[in-house]
Every structure is written in C-alpha cells, then in structure tokens.
C-alpha positions as CSV (number, residue, x, y, z in Angstrom):
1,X,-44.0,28.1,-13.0
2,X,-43.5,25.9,-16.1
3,X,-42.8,22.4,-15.7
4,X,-39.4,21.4,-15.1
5,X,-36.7,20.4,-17.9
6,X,-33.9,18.2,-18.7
7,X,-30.8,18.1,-21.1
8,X,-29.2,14.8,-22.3
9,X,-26.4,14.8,-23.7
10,X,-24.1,11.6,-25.1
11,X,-20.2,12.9,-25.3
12,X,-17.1,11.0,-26.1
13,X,-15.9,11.2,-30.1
14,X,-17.4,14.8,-31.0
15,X,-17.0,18.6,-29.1
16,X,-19.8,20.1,-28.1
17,X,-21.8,22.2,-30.1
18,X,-21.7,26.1,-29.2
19,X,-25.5,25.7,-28.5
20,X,-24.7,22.9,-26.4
21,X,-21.9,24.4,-24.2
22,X,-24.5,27.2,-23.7
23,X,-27.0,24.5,-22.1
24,X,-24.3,23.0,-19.9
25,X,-23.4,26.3,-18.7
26,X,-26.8,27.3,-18.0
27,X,-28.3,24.5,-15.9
28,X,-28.3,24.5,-12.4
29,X,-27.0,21.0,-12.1
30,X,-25.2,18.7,-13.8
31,X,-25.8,14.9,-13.6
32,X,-23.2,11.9,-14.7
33,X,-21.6,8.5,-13.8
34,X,-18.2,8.4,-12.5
35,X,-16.8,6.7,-15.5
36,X,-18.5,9.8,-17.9
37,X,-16.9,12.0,-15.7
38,X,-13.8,10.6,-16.3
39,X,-13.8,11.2,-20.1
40,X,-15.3,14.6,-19.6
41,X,-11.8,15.5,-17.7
42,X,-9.8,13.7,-19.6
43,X,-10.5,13.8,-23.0
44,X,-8.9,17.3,-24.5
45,X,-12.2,17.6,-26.1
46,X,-14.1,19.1,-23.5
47,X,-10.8,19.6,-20.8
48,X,-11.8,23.3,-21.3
49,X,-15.2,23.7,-20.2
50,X,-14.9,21.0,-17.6
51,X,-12.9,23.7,-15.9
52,X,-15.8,26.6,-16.3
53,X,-18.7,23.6,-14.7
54,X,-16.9,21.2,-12.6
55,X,-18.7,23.5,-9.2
56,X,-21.7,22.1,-10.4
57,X,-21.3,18.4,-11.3
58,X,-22.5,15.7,-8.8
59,X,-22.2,11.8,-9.2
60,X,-24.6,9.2,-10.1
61,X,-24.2,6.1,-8.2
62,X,-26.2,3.8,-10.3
63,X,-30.0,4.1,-12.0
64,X,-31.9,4.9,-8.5
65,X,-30.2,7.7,-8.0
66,X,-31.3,9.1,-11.3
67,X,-34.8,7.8,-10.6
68,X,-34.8,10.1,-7.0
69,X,-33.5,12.6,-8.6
70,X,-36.4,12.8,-11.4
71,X,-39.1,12.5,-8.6
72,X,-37.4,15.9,-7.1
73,X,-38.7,17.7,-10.2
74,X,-35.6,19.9,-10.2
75,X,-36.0,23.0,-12.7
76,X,-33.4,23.1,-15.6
77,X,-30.7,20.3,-15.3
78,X,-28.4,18.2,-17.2
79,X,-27.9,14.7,-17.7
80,X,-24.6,13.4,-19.5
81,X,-23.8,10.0,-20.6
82,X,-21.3,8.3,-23.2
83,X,-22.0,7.9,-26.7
84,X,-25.8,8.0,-28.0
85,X,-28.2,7.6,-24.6
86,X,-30.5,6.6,-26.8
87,X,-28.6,3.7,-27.5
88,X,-28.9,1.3,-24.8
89,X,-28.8,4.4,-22.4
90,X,-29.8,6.5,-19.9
91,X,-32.8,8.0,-22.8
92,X,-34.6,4.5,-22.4
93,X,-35.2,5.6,-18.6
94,X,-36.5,9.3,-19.1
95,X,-38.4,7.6,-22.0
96,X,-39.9,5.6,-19.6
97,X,-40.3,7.7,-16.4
98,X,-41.1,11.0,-17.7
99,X,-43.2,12.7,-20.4
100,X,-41.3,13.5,-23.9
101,X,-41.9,17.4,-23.6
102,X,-39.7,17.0,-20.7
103,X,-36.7,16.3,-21.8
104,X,-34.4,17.0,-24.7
105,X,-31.7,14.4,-25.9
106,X,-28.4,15.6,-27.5
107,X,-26.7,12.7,-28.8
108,X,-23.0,11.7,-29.5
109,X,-22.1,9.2,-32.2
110,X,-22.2,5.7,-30.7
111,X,-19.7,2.9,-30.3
112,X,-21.9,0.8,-33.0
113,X,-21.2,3.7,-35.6
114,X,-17.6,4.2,-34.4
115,X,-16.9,0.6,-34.6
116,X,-18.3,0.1,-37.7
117,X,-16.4,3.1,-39.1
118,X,-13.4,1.8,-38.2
119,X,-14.3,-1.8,-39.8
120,X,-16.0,-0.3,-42.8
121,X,-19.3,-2.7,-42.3
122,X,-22.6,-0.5,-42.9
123,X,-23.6,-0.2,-39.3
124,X,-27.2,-0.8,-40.6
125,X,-26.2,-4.1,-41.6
126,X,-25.5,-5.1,-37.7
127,X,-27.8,-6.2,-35.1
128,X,-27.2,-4.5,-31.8
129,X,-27.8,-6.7,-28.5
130,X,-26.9,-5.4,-24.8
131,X,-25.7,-7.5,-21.9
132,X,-24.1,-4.7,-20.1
133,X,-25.3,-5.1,-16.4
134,X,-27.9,-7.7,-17.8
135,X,-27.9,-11.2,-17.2
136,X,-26.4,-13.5,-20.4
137,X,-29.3,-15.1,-21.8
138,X,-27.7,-17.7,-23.7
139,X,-30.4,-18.6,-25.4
140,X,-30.7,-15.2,-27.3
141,X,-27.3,-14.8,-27.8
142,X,-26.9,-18.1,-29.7
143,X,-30.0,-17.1,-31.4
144,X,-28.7,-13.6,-32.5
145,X,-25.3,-15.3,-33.6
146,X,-27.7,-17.7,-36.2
147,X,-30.0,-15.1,-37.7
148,X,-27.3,-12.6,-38.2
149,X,-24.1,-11.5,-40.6
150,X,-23.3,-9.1,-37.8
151,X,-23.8,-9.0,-34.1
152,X,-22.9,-5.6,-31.9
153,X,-22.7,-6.9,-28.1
154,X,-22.3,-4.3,-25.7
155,X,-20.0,-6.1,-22.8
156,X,-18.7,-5.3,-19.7
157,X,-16.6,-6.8,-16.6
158,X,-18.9,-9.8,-16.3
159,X,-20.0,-10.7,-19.5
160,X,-16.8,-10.3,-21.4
161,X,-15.9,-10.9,-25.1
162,X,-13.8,-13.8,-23.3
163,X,-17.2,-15.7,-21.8
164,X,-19.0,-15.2,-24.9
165,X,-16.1,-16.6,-26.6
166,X,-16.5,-19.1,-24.4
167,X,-19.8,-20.0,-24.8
168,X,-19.8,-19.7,-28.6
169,X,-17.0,-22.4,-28.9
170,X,-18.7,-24.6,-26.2
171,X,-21.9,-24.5,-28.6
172,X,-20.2,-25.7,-31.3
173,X,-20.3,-22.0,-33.0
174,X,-17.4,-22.3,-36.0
175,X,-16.3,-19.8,-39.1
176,X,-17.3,-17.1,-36.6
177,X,-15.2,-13.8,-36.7
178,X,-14.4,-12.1,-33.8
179,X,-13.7,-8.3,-33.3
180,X,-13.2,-6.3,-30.0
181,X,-13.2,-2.5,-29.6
182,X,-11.2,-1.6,-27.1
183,X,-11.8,1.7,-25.2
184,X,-13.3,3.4,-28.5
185,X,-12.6,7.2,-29.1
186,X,-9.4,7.2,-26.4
187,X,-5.6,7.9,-27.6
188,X,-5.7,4.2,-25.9
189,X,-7.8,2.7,-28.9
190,X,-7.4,-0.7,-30.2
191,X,-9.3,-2.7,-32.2
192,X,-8.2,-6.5,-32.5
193,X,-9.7,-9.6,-34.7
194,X,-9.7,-13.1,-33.9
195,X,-10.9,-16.6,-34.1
196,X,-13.6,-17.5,-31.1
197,X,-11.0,-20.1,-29.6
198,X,-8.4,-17.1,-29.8
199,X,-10.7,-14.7,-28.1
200,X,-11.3,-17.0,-24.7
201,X,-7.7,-16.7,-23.7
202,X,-7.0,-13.2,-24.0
203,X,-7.8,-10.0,-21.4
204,X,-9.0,-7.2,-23.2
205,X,-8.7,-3.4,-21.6
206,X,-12.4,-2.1,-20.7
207,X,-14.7,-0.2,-21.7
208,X,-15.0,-3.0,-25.0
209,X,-17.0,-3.5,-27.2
210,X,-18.0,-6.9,-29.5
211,X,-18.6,-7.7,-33.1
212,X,-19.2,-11.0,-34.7
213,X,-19.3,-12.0,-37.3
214,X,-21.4,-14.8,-38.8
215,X,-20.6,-15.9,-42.9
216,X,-22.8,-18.7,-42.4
217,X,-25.6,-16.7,-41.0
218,X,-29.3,-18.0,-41.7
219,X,-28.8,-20.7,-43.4
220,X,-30.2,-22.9,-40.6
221,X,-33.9,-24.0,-41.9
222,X,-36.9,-22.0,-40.0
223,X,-39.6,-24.7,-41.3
224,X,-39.3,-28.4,-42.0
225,X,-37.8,-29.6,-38.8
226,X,-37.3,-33.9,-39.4
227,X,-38.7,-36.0,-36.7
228,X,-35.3,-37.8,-36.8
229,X,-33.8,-34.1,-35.4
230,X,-36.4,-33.7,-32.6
231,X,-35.7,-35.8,-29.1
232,X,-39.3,-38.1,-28.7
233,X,-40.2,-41.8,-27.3
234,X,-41.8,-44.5,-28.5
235,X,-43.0,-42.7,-31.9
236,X,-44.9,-40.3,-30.0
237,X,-44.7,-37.1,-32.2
238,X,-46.8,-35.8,-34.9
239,X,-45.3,-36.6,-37.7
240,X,-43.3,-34.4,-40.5
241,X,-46.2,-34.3,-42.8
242,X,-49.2,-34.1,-40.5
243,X,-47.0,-31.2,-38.8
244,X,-46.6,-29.3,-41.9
245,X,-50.5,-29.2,-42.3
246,X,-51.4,-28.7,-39.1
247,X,-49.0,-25.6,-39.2
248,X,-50.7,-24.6,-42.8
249,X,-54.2,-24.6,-40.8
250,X,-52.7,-22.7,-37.9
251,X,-51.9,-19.4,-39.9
252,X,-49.4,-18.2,-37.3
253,X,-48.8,-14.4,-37.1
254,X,-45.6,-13.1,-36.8
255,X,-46.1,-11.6,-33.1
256,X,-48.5,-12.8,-30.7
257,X,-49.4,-15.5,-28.2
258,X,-49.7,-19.5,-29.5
259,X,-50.8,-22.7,-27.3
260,X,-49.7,-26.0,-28.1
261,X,-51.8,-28.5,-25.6
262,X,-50.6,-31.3,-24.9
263,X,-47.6,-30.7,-26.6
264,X,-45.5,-34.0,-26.1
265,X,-42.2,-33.9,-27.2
266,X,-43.0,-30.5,-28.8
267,X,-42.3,-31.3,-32.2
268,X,-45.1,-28.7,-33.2
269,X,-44.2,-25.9,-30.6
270,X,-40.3,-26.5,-32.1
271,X,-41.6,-25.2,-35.2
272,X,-44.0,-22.2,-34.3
273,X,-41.0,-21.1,-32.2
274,X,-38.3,-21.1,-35.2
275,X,-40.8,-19.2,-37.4
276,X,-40.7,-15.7,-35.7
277,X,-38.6,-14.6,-32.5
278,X,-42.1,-12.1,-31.8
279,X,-44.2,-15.0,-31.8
280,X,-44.9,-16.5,-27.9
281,X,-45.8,-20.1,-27.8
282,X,-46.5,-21.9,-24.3
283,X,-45.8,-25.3,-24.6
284,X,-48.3,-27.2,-21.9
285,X,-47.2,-30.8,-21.1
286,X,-47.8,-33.0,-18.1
287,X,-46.4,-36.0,-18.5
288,X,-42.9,-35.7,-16.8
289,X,-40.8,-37.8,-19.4
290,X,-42.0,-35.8,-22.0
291,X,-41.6,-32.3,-20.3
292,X,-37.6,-33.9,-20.1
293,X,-37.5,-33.9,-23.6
294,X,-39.5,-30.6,-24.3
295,X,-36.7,-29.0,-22.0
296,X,-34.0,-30.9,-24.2
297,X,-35.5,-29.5,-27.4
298,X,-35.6,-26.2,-26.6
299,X,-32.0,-25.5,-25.4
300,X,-31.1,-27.5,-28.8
301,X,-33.0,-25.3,-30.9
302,X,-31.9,-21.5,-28.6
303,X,-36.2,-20.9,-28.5
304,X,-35.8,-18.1,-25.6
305,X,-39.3,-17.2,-27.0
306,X,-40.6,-20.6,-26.0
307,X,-42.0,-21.1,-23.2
308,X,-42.7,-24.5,-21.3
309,X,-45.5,-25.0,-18.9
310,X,-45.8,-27.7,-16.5
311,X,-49.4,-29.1,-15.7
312,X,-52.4,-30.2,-16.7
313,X,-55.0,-28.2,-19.0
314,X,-57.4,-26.5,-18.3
315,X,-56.1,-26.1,-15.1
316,X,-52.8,-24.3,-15.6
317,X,-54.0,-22.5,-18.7
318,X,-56.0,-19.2,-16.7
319,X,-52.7,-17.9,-15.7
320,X,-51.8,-17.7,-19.0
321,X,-51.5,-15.1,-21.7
322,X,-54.2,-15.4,-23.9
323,X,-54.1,-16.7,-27.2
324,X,-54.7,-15.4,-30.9
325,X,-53.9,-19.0,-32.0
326,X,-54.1,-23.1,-30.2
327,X,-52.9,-26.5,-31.5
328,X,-54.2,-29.0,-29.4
329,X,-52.5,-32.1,-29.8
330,X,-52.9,-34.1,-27.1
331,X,-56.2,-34.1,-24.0
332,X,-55.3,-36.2,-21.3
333,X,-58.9,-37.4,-21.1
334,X,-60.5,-33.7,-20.9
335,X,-61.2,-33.1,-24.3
336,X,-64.7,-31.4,-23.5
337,X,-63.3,-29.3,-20.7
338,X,-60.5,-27.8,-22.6
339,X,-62.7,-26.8,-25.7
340,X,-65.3,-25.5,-23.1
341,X,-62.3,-23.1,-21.8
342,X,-61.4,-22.1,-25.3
343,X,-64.8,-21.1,-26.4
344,X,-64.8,-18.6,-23.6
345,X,-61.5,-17.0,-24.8
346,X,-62.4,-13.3,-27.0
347,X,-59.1,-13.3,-28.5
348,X,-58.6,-16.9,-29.8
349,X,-58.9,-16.9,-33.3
350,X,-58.5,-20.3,-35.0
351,X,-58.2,-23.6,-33.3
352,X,-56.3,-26.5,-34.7
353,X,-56.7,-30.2,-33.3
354,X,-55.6,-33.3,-34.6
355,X,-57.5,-36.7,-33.6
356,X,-57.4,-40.1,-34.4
357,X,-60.9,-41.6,-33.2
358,X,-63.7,-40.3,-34.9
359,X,-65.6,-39.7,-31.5
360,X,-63.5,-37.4,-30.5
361,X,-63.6,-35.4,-33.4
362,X,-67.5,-34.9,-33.3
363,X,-67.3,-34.2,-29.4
364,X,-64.8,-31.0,-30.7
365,X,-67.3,-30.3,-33.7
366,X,-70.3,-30.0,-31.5
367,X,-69.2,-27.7,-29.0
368,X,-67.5,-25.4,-31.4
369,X,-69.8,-25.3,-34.4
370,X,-71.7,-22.1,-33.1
371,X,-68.9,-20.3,-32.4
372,X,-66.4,-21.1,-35.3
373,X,-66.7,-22.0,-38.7
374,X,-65.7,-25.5,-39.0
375,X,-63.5,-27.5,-41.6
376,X,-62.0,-31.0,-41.2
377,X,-60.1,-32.7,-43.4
378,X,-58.6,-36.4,-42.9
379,X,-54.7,-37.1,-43.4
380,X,-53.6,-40.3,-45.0
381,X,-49.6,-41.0,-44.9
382,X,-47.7,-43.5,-46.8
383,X,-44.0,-43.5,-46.3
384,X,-41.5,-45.8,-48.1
385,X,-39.6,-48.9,-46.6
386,X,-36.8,-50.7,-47.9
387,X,-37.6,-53.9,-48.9
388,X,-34.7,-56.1,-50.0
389,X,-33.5,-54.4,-53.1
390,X,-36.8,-52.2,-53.9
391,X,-39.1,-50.7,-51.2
392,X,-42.9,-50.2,-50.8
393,X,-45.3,-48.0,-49.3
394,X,-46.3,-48.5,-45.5
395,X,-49.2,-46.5,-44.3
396,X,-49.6,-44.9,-41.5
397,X,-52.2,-44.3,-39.3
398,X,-55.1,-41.5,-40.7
399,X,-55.6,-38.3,-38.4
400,X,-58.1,-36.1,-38.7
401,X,-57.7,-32.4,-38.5
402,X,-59.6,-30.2,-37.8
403,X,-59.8,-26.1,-38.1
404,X,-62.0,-23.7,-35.9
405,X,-62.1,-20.4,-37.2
406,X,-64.1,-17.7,-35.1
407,X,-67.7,-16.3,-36.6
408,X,-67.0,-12.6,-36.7
C-alpha cells in the first residue's frame, strides 16, 4: 500500500476547479470547521456539489481533532478551510506534522488579496500579522504599527478591530487610518474606514478583517537613542557617544543572540533591540532599581525581542541561549569569572567591554588574549556647558574599550 494522502483546499471567493471537484468527489472523507461548512452551503458557489458530498463531511472541533485524525493515517482525504491555508491556516499544521509528499494544498485567494483588491493598495506593500486565537502581544502590534505603511491583522471575537483601536489610541498612536473588512466575499460585504478613536465605539459583523494604515511609518530613529530619552539614576548609563562606539565594535548581525551584562538601565540593550526585530538581546541586570527601569524602557520603546533577565552573572547566564555577540558593561565584582565563562562559549564571536580602571582592563586582556585577538582603544569626551553667555568644554570621565574578536 502507498502512503496515505491529503487534499487542502482554501474556498470562499473562487468555484472550484473541474480538477478540484474531481478530488472532493473522490476522497473518502472530507474534513472542515463548522464555520467552513457554513460558506460551503451557503455560498451559491459551491451550493451544487455540496449536495453530491455532504454524506461524507464530518466536523472539526478545533486543531486536536485534526492532529488525531492525521495520526489515523487515513488513505485519500480532504481537508477544506477558508481563503489560502497557507495563509495563517490549517497548511502551517500539515507543514509541521506531516511530510510535504503527503499532502497537496489547493489554495483560494485570501482575505489580504481580497481586501487589498477592494482598497487598491499592492497587497505586497502590507505586512500581515495574526491574532486570531492568539494572545495580543502588544508589544509587537505597536511595533508592526511603527515599521509599517500597511498592517493586515487577522481579528476575531476577542481581539477585535475595537480593542486594537483601543490600544492604539491609549498608546498615543495618531494619523493612523483604520479599515475593517467585514465578512469578505459574502452578499453581506462591507468594508468601512475610520479614525482609531472612531473605530473603538463601533461593533463590526464577524468574520473581519483589519488594515492600518500608518503615513508616518518609520520615521522613528533605529540608532541614536539620547540619554535624555532613556529612564536612568544618578548618571548611571553609558553615555551617547561611548554607546555609539561600543555598538560600532560590537558588529551586530541582523539575527541572532546578544548579551548585554550588566546592563543597568539598558541604554545599550535599548539600542541593539531597535536595530533588527531578528536580533535576540538578554538584558542581565541585578540590581532591583535598575531592573525597574530596564522594564520601563522596554514597554516605552515595544522591544518584544528584548528580553530581561533577572540575576547575577555567571550564574544565571547557563540557561541561556548562547551568544554570537556580548557587551559587558557592568561586573558586580566578578569580572574574572564572567570572562572565564565566556571563553568557554564556541559560538561567541566578539566581545565588547567598557572599563574605567586600568586594572580591570588588563585582568580582561590577560585571560582573553589566547583566545581572541585584542584591540583597545581609550574614549575621551568633552561635552559643552553653558557658561553665562558663551559655554565651554567639560570633560568627562575616559573609558576604555575594549574588543575581543575570536582566533579562527
């Protein structure tokens, strides 16, 4: 016997093909959510052969019903879903259950393209984002809202275009442009635009759909965050132009895994963070009054990719990911212990570390010169003051920074 195959096919906006019609005919069973079979009776589209395979339709109750049925390796059946399953559908679970020369997907149009359509905006120009029987992460959605001219959010009951109106104009979000897709591809379609303070005190008919969009999209700064903009004490943050060296030295990626140790107030983690959403940085503090403010900075700034870690290094950094890149800022008194940890990480690349005393430094320079390839370089900062009329130059304290790169 051969191994055991499935159909997938999207419906909604577009008949089935005769080839198609053929497959759903031919199957032994048929597969759908109640709210799939509901357009599949109703809509005239496919009234007609809904007649000739009702006998062998049977309900999904929700996603572990699909996954039983999978592990039953039943011969020659048929899944059906709305719109494109490959879209933030049922495909991403056969994708991730079952191997591809098992299955074959048959797609509809989605509700991004029909949307778009009927808005005339180049659905390639929109960023597509799911909460549908997700939990809101408000931290992503406020990100996606910044970095984009258009946003697709799939909704539903829960997470309505209502709350995320909500939410938007709680933020502070303004200029925004709202536009809901009511019950796409139905003789009951409406699509409506509004301002975000309109949007949070109207009901809209489900299934819906939501598009903002953002004129003022990406013109936030990714780099060059002011010390004056980041929540500290006492002047305990590396300063702007110290930062932007020590970020120069770093040579972030755009994906992977960065520690900041010791990272205070986070002024340096801030940044990495705003550079690329694929970029992970673990923010290890354990001073509580500064772990307050690392938790205030990073709801200001929406970092979801961010991460804060509580406790004292080395101790808390095994259970870690591990690291293509660390800044360490800030020892707590174990300078030699956390280097000695480092060294024995494959993956860690370069090393940054900034220091004031000079006995420090060579403590980090001696137990990382055989490993990495060492440069230091010392940071003199003069900043002006107003004095009277005229100002001067004040100087700040020097800092030595230095850069461990691994010996290949």
């Amino acid at each position: 016997m051969g191994r055991p195959h499935i159909y997938l096919f999207g419906l909604g906006f577009k008949p089935f093909t005769s080839e198609e019609e053929v497959l759903l005919k031919k199957v032994s069973r048929i597969y759908l959510f109640p709210k799939t079979l509901e357009i599949l009776k109703e809509n005239p589209l496919y009234s007609s052969l809904y007649e000739e395979i009702s006998y062998k339709i049977e309900k999904l109750k929700n996603l572990e019903d699909l996954k039983e049925i999978l592990a039953r390796n039943e011969r020659e059946i048929a899944l059906v879903a709305s719109g494109d399953p490959l879209f933030f559908g049922l495909a991403e679970t056969l994708v991730r259950l079952l191997p591809k020369e098992d299955f074959t997907i048959y797609p509809d149009l989605s509700t991004l393209q029909i949307l778009s359509a009927r808005l005339k905006i180049p659905f390639y120009k929109i960023k597509p984002l799911s909460f549908h029987g997700r939990p809101l992460a408000k931290e992503v959605f406020f990100r996606e809202v910044q970095e984009n001219p258009y946003l697709f959010v799939f909704t539903d009951p829960k997470n309505s275009p209502q709350l995320m109106a909500k939410l938007l104009f709680e933020a502070g979000f303004e200029g925004l442009s709202l536009y809901i897709g009511e019950r796409l591809g139905t003789p009951e379609e409406r699509i409506y635009g509004y301002s975000v303070r309109e949007v949070i005190s109207l009901d809209f008919k489900e299934p819906n759909v939501l598009l903002i969009e953002n004129p003022n999209w990406g013109l936030s700064p990714i780099l060059g965050l002011t010390t004056e903009e980041i929540g500290h004490k006492s002047g305990l943050i590396t300063k702007d132009e110290v930062r932007a060296i020590v970020l120069h030295k770093l040579r972030p990626p755009k994906r992977g895994v960065i520690w900041d140790i010791g990272a205070g107030s986070g002024s340096v983690s801030l940044e990495l963070a705003r550079l690329s959403r694929d970029l992970k940085v673990f923010a290890i503090e354990k001073e509580p009054s500064q772990l307050s403010l690392l938790w205030e900075n990073k709801s200001k700034f929406n970092l979801p990719n961010l991460e804060i870690v509580a406790g004292e290094a080395p101790f808390v950094l095994s259970e870690l990911p591990k690291p293509q890149r660390v800044f360490l800022g800030g020892s707590g008194g174990r300078l030699e212990e956390i280097f000695e940890f480092l060294k024995g990480i494959p993956e860690l690349e370069i090393i940054v570390a900034t220091f004031v005393l000079m006995k420090n430094l060579e403590v980090a320079r001696t137990i990382l010169e055989r490993e990495y390839s060492i440069s230091i370089s010392q940071i003199l900062v003069n900043t002006t003051k107003a004095l009277g009329a005229d100002f001067y130059l004040k100087a700040e304290n020097p800092v030595f920074i230095l850069q461990a790169k691994r010996l290949r």
